[in-house]
N, C-alpha and C positions, 0 to 999 in steps of 0.2 A: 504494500500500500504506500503510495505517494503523502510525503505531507503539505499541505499550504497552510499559505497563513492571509486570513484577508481579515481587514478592516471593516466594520459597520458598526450599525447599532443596534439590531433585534436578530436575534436565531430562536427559527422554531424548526422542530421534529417532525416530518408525518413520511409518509408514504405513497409513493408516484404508482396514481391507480390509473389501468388501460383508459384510451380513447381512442378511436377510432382504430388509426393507425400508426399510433404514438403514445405518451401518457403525458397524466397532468397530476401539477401539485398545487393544492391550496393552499392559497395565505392569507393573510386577513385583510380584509376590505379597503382599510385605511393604507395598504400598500399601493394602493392602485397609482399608476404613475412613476413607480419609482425605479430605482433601478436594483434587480433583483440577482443573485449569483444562486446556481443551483450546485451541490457536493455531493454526488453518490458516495455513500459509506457503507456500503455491504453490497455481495454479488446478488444481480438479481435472481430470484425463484417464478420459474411459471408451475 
């Protein structure tokens, strides 16, 4: 596993659930707009 190190100011936890033919992760509302980094930190399971 690779480490980084990034700068911000909220981390939350969830789980990248299917869509379509891709997936999606939720965040809270008041994100909208901003600029967002995604970190997979465990292999996916299907």
């Amino acid at each position: 596993m690779d480490r980084h190190e990034i700068e911000g100011h909220e981390v939350i936890e969830g789980e990248a659930k299917a869509t379509g033919n891709g997936a999606h992760v939720l965040v809270p509302k008041d994100w909208r707009g901003a600029d967002v980094k995604v970190v997979r930190t465990s292999e996916p399971t299907e």
